[in-house]
C-alpha positions in Angstrom: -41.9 6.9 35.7 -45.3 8.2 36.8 -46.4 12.0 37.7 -48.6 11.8 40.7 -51.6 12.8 41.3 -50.6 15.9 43.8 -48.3 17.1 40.7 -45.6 16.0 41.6 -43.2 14.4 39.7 -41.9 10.8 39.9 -39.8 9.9 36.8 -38.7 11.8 33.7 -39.2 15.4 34.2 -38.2 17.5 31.3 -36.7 14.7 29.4 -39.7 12.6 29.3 -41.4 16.0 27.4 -38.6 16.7 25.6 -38.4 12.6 23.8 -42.3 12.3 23.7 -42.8 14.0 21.4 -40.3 12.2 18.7 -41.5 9.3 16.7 -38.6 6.4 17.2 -38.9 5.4 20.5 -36.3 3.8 22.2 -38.7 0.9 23.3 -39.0 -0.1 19.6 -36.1 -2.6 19.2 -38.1 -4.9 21.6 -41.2 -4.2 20.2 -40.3 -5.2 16.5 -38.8 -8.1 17.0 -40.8 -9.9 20.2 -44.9 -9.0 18.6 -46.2 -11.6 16.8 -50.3 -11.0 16.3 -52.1 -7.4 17.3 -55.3 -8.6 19.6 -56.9 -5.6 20.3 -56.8 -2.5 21.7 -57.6 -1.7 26.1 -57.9 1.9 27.5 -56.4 1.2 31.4 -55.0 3.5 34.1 -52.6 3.4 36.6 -53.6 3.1 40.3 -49.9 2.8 42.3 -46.8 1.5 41.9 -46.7 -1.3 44.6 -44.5 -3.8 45.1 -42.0 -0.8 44.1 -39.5 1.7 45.8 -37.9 4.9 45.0 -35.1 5.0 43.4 -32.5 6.4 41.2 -31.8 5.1 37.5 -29.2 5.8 34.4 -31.0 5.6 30.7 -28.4 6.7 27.8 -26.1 8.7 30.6 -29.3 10.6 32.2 -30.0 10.0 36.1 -33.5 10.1 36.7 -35.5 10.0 39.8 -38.6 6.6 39.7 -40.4 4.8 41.5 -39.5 1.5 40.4 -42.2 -1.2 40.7 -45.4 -3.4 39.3 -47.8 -1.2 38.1 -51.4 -1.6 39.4 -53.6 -1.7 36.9 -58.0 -0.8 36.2 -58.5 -1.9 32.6 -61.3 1.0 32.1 -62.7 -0.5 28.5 -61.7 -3.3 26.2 -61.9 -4.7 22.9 -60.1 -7.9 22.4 -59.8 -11.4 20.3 -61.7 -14.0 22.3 -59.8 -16.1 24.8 -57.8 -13.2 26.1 -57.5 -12.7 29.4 -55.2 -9.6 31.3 -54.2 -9.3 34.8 -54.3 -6.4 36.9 -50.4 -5.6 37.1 -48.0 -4.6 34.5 -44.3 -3.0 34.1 -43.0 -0.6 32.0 -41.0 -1.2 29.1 -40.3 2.7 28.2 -38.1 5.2 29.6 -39.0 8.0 26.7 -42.0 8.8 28.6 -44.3 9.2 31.7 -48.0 8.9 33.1 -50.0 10.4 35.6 -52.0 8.2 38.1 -55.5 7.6 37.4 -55.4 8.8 34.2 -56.6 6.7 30.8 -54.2 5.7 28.3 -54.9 3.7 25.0 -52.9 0.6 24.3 -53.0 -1.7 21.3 -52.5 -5.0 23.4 -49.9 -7.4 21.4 -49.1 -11.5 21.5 -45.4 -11.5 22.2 -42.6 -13.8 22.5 -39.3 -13.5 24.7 -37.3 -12.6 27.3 -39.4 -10.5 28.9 -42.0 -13.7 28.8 -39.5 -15.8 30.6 -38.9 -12.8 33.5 -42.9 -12.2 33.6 -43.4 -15.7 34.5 -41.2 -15.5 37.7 -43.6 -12.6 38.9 -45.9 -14.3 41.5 -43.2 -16.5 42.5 -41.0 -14.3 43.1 -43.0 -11.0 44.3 -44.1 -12.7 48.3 -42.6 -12.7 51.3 -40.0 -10.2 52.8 -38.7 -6.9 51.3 -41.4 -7.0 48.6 -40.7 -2.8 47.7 -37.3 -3.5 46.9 -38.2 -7.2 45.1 -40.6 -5.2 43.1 -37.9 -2.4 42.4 -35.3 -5.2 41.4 -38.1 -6.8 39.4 -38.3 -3.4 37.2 -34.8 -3.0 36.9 -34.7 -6.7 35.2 -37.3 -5.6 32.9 -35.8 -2.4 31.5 -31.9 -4.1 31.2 -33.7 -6.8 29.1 -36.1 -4.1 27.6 -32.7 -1.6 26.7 -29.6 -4.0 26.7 -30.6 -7.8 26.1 -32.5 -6.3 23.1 -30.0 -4.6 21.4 -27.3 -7.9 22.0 -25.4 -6.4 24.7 -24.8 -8.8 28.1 -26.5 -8.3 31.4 -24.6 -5.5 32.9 -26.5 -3.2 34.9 -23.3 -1.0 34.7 -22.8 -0.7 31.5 -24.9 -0.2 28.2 -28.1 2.1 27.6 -29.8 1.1 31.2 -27.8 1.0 34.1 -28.6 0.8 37.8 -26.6 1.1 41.1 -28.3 3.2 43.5 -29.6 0.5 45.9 -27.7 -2.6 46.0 -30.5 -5.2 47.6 -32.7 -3.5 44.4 -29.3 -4.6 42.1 -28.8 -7.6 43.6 -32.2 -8.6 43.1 -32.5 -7.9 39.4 -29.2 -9.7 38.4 -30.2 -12.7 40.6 -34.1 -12.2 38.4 -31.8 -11.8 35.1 -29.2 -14.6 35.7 -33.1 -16.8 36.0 -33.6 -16.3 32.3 -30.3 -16.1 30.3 -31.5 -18.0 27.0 -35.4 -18.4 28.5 -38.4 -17.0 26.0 -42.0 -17.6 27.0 -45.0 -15.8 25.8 -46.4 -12.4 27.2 -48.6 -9.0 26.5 -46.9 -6.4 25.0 -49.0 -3.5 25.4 -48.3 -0.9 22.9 -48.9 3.0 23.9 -51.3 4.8 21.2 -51.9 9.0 21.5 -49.5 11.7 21.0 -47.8 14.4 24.0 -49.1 14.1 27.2 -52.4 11.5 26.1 -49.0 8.7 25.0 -48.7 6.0 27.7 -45.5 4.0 28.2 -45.3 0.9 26.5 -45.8 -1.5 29.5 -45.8 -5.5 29.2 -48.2 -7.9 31.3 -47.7 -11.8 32.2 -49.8 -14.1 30.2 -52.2 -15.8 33.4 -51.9 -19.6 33.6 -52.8 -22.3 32.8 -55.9 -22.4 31.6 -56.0 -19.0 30.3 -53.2 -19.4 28.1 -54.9 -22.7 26.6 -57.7 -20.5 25.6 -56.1 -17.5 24.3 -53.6 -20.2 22.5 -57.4 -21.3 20.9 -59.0 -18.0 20.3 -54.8 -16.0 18.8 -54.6 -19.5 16.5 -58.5 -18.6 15.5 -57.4 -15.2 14.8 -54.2 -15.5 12.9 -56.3 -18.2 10.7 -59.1 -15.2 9.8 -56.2 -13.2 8.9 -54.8 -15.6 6.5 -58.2 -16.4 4.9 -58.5 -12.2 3.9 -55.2 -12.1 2.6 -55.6 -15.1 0.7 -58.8 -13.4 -0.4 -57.1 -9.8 -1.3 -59.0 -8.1 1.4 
């Protein structure tokens, strides 16, 4: 999913170029039906991929070559609705395109509600001990089965549907023991939502909401927010 920083590529190759540059995005499904309130826009990078491993991966009948893995994040510049707070790690949500490391990308950062919530919320919990590369690799395989399948309606099957995954299995077995945790769970999250065309287009990545008492005050300052957005339209504005 990421081109390093030597030029050589970890993730999409040729299909990654070939997609990015097409306006409906696989990653939209989730997008459009999990956003509830747009809180502002970040411009972050990537550093690594750690907790993560190497691995192979099927989207829509294509194997591609990823590192697999919690992003490390530098948010670089910010502009957001008081109360909200971001962590340092993220995972990717979008297989139609790649980054480079240490490179900026442009993100409208979202207040979300789902699945992908409920799996986020397992992340410090279950990211310790033992075996963390492949935990984190399992972790990411989760993400883009709920991202690509449970979206869409289809079961948890990482071998069948749009995303499936067999290459390792300690990285399968983790991400069906992470996605039999949350059948039927929804909790809140960051959807962060990739602006910029070609080669300046991020992936859409998603972030866990920190807890507890940020959540309390972003809770204050979204239900501040949506409130200023009602008075305008109310007003015509």
């Amino acid at each position: 999913m990421l081109k390093g920083t030597m030029g050589k590529w970890i993730g999409l190759c040729g299909l990654a170029a070939w997609m990015s540059w097409h306006t409906a995005y696989a990653s939209d499904p989730q997008f459009n039906a999990e956003k509830i309130a747009l809180l502002g826009t970040i411009t972050l990078r990537i550093t690594t991929v750690s907790p993560g491993a190497n691995t192979q991966i099927l989207y829509n009948g294509n194997p591609l070559n990823v590192k697999a893995g919690q992003y490390q994040v530098v948010i670089t510049s910010a502009s957001l609705a008081s109360g909200v707070v971001l962590t340092n790690t993220a995972f990717c949500v979008d297989l139609d395109h790649w980054m480079t490391l240490n490179r900026d990308y442009t993100y409208q950062v979202w207040w979300a509600q789902g699945r992908a919530g409920a799996l986020l919320s397992l992340q410090n919990t279950f990211l310790t001990g033992a075996d963390l590369g492949k935990k984190g690799a399992g972790f990411q395989v989760a993400m883009w089965e709920i991202a690509y399948d449970h979206v869409l309606g289809n079961g948890d099957n990482l071998n069948g549907g749009v995303f499936k995954y067999s290459a390792s299995t300690p990285i399968k077995n983790y991400g069906n023991t992470l996605l039999a945790s949350t059948v039927g769970q929804s909790a809140p999250y960051f959807y962060l939502r990739a602006l910029g065309d070609g080669s300046r287009r991020g992936q859409d990545l998603v972030m866990m909401v920190p807890e507890p008492s940020a959540l309390i005050a972003l809770g204050t300052g979204l239900m501040g927010l949506l409130a200023h957005r009602r008075r305008r339209k109310a007003r015509g504005e």
